[in-house]
N, C-alpha and C positions, 0 to 999 in steps of 0.2 A: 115783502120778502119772507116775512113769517109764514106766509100763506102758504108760498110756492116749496116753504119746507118742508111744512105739515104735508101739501099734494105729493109730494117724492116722498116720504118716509111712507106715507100709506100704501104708493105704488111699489114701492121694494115689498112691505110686507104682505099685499095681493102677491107677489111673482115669487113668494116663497124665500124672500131675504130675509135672515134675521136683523134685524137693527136694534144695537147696545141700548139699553135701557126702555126699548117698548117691548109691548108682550106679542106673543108670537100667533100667528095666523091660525084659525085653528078651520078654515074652510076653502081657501083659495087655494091649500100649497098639496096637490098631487102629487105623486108617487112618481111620475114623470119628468114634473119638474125638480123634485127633490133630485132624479138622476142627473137633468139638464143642468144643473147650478153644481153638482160636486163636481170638484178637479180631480178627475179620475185620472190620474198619472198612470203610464204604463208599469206593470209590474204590481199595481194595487187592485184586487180583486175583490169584489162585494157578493158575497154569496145570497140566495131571494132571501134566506130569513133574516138578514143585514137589511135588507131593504124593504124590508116591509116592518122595521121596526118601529117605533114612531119617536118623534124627540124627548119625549117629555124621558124617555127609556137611556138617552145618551147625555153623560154629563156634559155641562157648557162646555169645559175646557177640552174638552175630548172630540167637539166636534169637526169635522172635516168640509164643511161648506162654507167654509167662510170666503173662499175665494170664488169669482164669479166666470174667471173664463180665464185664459194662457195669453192677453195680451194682445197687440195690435198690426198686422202683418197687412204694411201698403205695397202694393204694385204696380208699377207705372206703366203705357203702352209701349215702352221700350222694352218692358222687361224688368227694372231694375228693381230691388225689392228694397223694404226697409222694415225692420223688425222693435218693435218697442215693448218694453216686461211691464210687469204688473207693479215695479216701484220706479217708474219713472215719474219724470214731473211732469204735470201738464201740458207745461210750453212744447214738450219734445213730440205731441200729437201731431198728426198730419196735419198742416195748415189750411187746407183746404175743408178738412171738417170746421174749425174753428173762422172760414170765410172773412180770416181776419187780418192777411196780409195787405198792406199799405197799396195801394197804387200807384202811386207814384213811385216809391221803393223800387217795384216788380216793375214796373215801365224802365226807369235806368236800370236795373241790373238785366233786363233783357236786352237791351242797345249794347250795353257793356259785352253780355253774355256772349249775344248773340255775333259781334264780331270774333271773338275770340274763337269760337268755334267754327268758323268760319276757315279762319286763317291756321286753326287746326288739323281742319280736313283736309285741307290742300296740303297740307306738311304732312298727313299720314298716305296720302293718293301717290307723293310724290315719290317716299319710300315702298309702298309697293311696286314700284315698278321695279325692285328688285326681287321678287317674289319671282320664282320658279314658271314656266308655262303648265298649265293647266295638266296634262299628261305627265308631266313632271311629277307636279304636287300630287299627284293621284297616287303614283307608286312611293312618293316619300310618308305619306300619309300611311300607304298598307305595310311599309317597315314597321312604322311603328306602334299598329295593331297587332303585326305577326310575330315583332320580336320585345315589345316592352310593356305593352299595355296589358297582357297577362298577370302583373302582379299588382294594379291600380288600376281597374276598369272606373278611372273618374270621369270621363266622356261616354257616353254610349257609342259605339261606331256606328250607328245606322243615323242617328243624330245628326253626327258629322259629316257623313258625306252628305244626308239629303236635305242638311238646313245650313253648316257653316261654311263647309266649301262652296258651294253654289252664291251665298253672299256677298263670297271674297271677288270669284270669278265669273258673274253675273249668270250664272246658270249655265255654269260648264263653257262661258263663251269665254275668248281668250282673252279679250277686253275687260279690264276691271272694272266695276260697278260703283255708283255714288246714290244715296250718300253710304257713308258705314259706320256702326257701329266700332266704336278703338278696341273694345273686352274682344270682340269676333276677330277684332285680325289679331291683336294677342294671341288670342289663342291659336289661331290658324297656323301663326308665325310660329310659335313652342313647337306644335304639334310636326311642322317637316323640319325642326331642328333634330330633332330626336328621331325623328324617320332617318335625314340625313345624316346624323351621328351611327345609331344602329343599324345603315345601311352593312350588313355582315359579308355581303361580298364584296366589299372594298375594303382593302386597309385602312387601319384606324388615320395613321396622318394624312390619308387623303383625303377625308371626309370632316376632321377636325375644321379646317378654318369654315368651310361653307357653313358646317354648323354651325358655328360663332356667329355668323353674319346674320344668317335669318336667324336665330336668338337673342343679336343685337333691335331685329326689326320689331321683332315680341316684346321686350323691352319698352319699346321710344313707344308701341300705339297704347300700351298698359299703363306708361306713364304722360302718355301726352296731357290729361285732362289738369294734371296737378297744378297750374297754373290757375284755372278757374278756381279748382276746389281747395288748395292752399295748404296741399298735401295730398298722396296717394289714398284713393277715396276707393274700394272695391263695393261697389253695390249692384254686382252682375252677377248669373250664376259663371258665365263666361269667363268674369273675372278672377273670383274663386279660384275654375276648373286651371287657369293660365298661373293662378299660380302655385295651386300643387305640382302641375308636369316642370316648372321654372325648377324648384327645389331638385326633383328628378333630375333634369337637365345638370342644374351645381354637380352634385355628386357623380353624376354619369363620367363628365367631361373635367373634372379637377379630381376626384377620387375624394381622400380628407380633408383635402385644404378646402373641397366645396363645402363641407360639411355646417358650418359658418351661415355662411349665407343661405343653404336649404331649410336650417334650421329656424333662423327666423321670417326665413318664407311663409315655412310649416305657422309658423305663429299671428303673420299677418292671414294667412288663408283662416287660420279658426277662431280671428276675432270678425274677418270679413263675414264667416260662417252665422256666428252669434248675430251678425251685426241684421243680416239677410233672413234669423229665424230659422235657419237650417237645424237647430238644435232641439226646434221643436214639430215634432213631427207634423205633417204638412198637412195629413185626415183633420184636424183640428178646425182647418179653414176650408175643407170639402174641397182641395184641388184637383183636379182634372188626374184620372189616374198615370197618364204620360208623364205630367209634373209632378204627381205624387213620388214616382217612382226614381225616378232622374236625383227629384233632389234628400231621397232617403239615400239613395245612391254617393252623391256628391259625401254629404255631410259622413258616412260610416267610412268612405276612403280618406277622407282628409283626418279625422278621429284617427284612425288605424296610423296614416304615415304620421302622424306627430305622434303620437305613442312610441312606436319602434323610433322614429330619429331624438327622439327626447331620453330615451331607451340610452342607446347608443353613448352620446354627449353625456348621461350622467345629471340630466337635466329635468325639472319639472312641468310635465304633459299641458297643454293649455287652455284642455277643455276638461272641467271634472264631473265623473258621474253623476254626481247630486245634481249637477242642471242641463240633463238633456233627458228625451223619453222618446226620439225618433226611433222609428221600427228598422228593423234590419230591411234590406231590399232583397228580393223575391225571385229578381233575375239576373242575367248578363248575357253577355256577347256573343255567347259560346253556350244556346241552349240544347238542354239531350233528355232524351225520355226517360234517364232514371233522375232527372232533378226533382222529382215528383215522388218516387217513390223509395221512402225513406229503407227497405227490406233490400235494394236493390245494391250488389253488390260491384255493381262498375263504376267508370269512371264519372263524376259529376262536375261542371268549372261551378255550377250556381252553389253546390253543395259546400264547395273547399273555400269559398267567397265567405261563405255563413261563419265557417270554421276559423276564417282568419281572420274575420270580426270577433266572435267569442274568444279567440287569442287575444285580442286589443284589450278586451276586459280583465281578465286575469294579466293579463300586464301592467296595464294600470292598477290594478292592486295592488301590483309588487311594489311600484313608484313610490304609492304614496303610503305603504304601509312597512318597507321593510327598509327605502330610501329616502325616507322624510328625516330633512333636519330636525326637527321640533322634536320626533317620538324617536331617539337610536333604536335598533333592530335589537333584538335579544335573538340566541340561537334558535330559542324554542319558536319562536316566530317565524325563521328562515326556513325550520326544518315542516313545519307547517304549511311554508309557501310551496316547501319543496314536493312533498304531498298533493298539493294540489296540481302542479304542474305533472307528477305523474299521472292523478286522476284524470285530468285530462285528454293527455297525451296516449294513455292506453284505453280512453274511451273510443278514441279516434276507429273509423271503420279500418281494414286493411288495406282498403285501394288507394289511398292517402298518404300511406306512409311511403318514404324512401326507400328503397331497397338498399340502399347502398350504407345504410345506419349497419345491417345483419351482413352484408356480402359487398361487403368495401372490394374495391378494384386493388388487384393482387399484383404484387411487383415482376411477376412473369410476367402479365399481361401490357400492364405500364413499360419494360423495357423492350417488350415485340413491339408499342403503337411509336415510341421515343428509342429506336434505338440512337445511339452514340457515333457521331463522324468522327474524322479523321480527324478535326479540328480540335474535338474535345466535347461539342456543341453537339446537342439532339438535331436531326434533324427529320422534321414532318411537316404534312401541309395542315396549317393553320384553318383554313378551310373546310375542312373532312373531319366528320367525328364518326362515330359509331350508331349517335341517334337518330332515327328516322326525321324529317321534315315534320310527318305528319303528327309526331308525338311532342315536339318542341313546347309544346303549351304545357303539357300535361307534366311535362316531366318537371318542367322549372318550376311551377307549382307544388307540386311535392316536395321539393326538395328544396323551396323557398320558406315551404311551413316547418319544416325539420330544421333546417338553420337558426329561422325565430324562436324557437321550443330549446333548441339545446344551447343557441345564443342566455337567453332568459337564465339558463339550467345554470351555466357559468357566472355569470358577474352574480346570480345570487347566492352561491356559496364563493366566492375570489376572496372576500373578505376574513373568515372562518378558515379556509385555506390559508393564508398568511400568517394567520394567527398560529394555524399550527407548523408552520415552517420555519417560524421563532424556539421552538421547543427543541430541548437536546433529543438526540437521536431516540434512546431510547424511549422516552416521553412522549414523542410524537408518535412513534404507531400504535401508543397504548392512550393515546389522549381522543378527548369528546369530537371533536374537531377529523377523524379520523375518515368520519362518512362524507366529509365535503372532500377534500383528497379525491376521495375517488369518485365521488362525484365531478369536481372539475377534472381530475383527466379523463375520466368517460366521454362527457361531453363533449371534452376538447377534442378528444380521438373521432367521436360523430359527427362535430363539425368540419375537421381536416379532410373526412374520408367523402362528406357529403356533394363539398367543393372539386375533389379527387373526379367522383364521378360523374360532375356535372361536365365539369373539363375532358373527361374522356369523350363523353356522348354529344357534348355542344360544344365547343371547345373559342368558337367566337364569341359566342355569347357569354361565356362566363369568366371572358376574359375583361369584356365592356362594359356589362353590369357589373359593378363597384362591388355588392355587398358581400360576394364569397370569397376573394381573396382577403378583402378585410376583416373581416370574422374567422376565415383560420388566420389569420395573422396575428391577431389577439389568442387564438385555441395556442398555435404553436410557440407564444412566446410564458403561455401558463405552462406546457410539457416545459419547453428548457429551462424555466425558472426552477422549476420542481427535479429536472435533472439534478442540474448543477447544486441545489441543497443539501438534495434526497437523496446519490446515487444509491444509497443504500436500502431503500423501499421495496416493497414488492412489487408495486408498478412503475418503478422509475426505465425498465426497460421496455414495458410495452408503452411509456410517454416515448421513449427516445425514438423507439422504429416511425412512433407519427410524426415526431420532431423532424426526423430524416426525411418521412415522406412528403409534408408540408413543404421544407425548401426544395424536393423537385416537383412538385406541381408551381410555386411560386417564378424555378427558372424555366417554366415552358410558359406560363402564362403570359399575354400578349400584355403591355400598357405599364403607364410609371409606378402605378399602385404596386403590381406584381414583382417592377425592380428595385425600388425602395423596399420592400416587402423583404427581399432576398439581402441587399445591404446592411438591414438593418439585423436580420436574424443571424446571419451567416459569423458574426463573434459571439452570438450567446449558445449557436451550435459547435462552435468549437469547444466554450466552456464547457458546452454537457457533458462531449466527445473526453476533455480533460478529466471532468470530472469522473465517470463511469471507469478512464481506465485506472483513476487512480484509486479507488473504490477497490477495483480488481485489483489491482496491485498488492493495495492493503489487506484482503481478505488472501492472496495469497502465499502474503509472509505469515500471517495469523493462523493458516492452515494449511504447509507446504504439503504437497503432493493429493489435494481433494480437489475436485474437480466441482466450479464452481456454478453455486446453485444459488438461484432468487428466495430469500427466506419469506417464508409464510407469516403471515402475523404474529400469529401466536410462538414461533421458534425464532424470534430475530435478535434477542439480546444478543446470543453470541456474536453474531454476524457484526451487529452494527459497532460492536467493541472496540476489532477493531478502525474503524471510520471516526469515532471520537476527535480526532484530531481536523478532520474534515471544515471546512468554510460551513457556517451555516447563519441565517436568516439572522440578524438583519446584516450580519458581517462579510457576506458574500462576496467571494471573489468578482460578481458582476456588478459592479457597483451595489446601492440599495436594493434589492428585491421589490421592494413594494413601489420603488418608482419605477418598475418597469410593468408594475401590476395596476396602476392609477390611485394603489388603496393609502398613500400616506397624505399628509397636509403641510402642503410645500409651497415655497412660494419660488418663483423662478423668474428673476431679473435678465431681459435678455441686453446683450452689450446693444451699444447706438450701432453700429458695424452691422447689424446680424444678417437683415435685411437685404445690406448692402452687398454680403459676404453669399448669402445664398443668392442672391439673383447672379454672382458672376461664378457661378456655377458648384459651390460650396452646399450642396442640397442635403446630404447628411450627415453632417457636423452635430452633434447633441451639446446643446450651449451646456456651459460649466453651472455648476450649482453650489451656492457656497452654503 
């Protein structure tokens, strides 16, 4: 044994290892190898006089070789991956290197196995025969390239048609095919849920239950295996890919109540992620550049949607920068000759892809550096971040941005597309926007980055904002806290006006994708908070024209999100409405016969004088302020009834709070 340890230490220190306590190689270890053996993480850059320095020049503790490679990435003829790090234990190596599995163990567990999967398949054959005919699937399939995969290219489309369809449908014939893969028809199943869901020329309850069912069928083949593996086991990329579009799906077809369940989807997908090695870029292992790309691909959308949904929730992201170094991907669905050339001032989908990955990072810094429990924010931090989100944001080329951020859709225009019936009720078709067919991509794309951006721009001043809405009148518009004010209603007015125009020019589409009625419904209930405190501010009336304009984009948009949206805001716009006249009221007893003018910052003691008397933060006439802002620390007991109250059709009752 002594022997065989001496012949391995001497063989490490020939390949240029150092080993604690012998001396170091001073003929075997090239310049090459030196490169070969250091963990060159992405983002760590060795310049040649770095490399050509010699050890004896770098102190022990300083040096960076100590590690020998990124770990153990198996693949099996299925496909299935499995990913092992550099502190795992031994036992958890592939068994097949270690030729050390029992045989007779592996002889029963394949008898065992091998019935099980048996009488698996037959259970997943059987529910595909509910699966759509072939023709069918095709155009449920291009819905949902045409109208959703724009904002999460997690499948390639060329992918999809020429390897998973054809799986499902035995090569376009209408007959299904044996055996299969359960991760393939997962996915298959998601993928014409979402077709069928965002089918845009049919009404949404048409399209609702058949959704459900083939999302049901996505479902039962994702989890049929859990019986063998003794819990939901993802080690496909297939897998992965079914259950980021599943999360989508949640949200799409429940609005916020999906939000629950997408969120810990998002979380099973980015341990699945880890679990599969996607975290570490795939050139490490020399794959195939099809695979290389696919799954730099996979791992930056799954990153990006648990970012923004962890975002959203208030919640802690599941992948942290410190342990990933996969490369951004290079392409997408949708390529154009200026994706290449960085001077070029048109439109790019490869280019906006890049752009809303590098948003995923600076979001995640905001998480964990300005919403971490352990470190509280200080302002100088916020205003910091805030900095940076404008560097950003005004790095961004022009082609990119919204237009409708500078040239919001104007209330002429909006009551010529909505004019008012007889009844009281707008009437228009639902169907017909203003936006061409052919720019649907491009336009949702921009204007999904600007929601993210001015989304981010809010919840990280809301906090700073409340703080100042606690202060007396006068204090407030002279207080530190001054510049988030108008920071959150900026934002909030970009984000109302963003959604405005996506409704104008797509007007089914932004009624089905969830995120922009939700996001101005959050903008709009920061404008009415700030009304009803503030009537006395210098922006409390250009928050109120968006307040106004939010609830009618809210009663024209299609879906529950849009009418709980309008329920719920339509008492905090009357308070505004209340508040603003009585605002006026007050300033026109305090100065009868002057005709009544928004005071400037710097002239507003007199104004706000008289308003003294006014409701303000935390004593608001609308109940607490900061709970209708998320920012206090509450605990909220709901009755045994509540459940039972809302399912018999009790949907927005706000439980009491003691």
């Amino acid at each position: 044994m002594a022997k065989r340890i001496r012949e391995l230490e001497a063989a490490l220190i020939e390949a240029g290892v150092d080993v604690p306590g012998l001396p170091h190689s001073t003929h075997g270890r090239s310049k090459t190898n030196s490169r070969t053996n250091k963990r060159a993480r992405a983002g760590s850059h060795s310049s040649e006089t770095d490399e050509t320095n010699t050890d004896s020049a770098i102190p022990i503790s300083d040096s960076n070789d100590v590690a020998v490679g990124f770990g153990t990435l198996t693949i099996d003829p299925k496909n299935r991956s499995r990913y092992i790090g550099l502190s795992s234990g031994s036992a958890y190596l592939d068994s097949d290197m270690w030729g050390s599995r029992g045989k007779e163990d592996q002889c029963l567990n394949s008898k065992y196995e091998d019935f099980l999967e048996h009488d698996l398949e037959l259970q997943i054959l059987a529910t595909l025969g509910a699966f759509p005919p072939y023709e069918e699937a095709v155009g449920l399939a291009n819905n949902y390239f045409r109208n959703v995969s724009f904002m999460y290219e997690i499948i390639p489309r060329e992918t999809f048609f020429s390897k998973h369809l054809p799986a499902i449908y035995n090569d376009s014939v209408k007959s299904l095919g044996t055996p299969l893969l359960q991760h393939t028809v997962a996915l298959v199943g998601v993928v014409l849920a979402l077709g069928q869901y965002f089918d845009l020329e049919k009404p949404r309850p048409s399209v609702r239950i058949r959704a459900a069912e083939l999302f049901r069928l996505s479902s039962f083949a994702l989890n049929s295996h859990n019986i063998i593996d003794g819990g939901l086991k993802i080690h496909t990329l297939q897998g992965l890919q079914t259950l980021h579009l599943m999360a989508l799906f949640n949200l799409s077809m429940k609005d916020e109540e999906g939000a629950e369940n997408a969120w810990q989807l998002l979380g099973l997908a980015v341990r699945s992620m880890q679990a599969q090695g996607f975290h570490i870029d795939p050139s490490r292992w020399s794959l195939p550049d099809k695979d290389l790309e696919e799954r730099r691909r996979v791992f930056w959308e799954t990153y990006m949607y648990d970012c923004l949904q962890s975002f959203t929730v208030g919640r802690p992201c599941a992948q942290s920068e410190l342990h990933f170094d996969c490369k951004m991907p290079t392409t997408c669905d949708y390529p154009l000759p200026s994706d290449s050339n960085l001077s070029d001032s048109t439109w790019s989908h490869t280019r906006w892809h890049i752009f809303k990955f590098k948003w995923a990072q600076v979001l995640s810094g905001i998480m964990d550096n300005i919403f971490s429990v352990r470190m509280p924010s200080t302002y100088s931090a916020i205003m910091q971040y805030d900095q940076q989100i404008n560097d950003f944001y005004f790095s961004l080329p022009q082609w990119i941005l919204s237009p409708y951020v500078k040239y919001p859709v104007n209330r002429a225009l909006w009551a010529q597309l909505y004019p008012e019936g007889a009844n009281g009720k707008t009437q228009y078709d639902p169907y017909k926007g203003l936006g061409k067919p052919e720019n649907q991509i491009q336009c949702a794309q921009m204007n999904s980055l600007a929601t993210m951006i001015f989304m981010a721009t809010l919840h990280l001043h809301r906090g700073p904002f409340c703080r100042a809405l606690m202060l007396e009148p006068q204090k407030m518009l002279k207080s530190q806290y001054e510049q988030s004010i108008a920071r959150v209603v900026s934002s909030s007015t970009a984000i109302i006006n963003v959604a405005r125009g996506m409704f104008v020019s797509y007007p089914n589409l932004t009624s089905r994708l969830w995120y922009w009625v939700f996001h101005a419904f959050s903008a709009a209930v920061c404008q009415a908070v700030f009304v009803i405190v503030a009537p006395f501010h210098p922006l409390a009336s250009h928050a109120f024209c968006s307040l106004r304009e939010a609830i009618e984009l809210f009663k024209q948009a299609d879906g529950k999100g849009a009418r709980t949206a309008t329920v719920r805001l339509l008492p905090l716009v009357e308070k505004a409405a209340q508040s603003m006249a009585k605002f006026r009221n007050a300033t026109q007893q305090a100065h009868p016969g002057r005709a009544i003018k928004r005071p400037s910052l710097s002239k507003a003691d007199d104004e706000v004088t008289a308003s003294n008397d006014l409701a303000r933060f935390p004593e608001s006439n609308a109940r607490k302020t900061e709970d209708f802002l998320g920012a206090s620390t509450k605990l909220v007991r709901l009755p045994e009834d509540f459940h039972q109250s809302n399912s018999s059709g009790l949907l927005f009752q706000i439980p009491s709070v003691k």
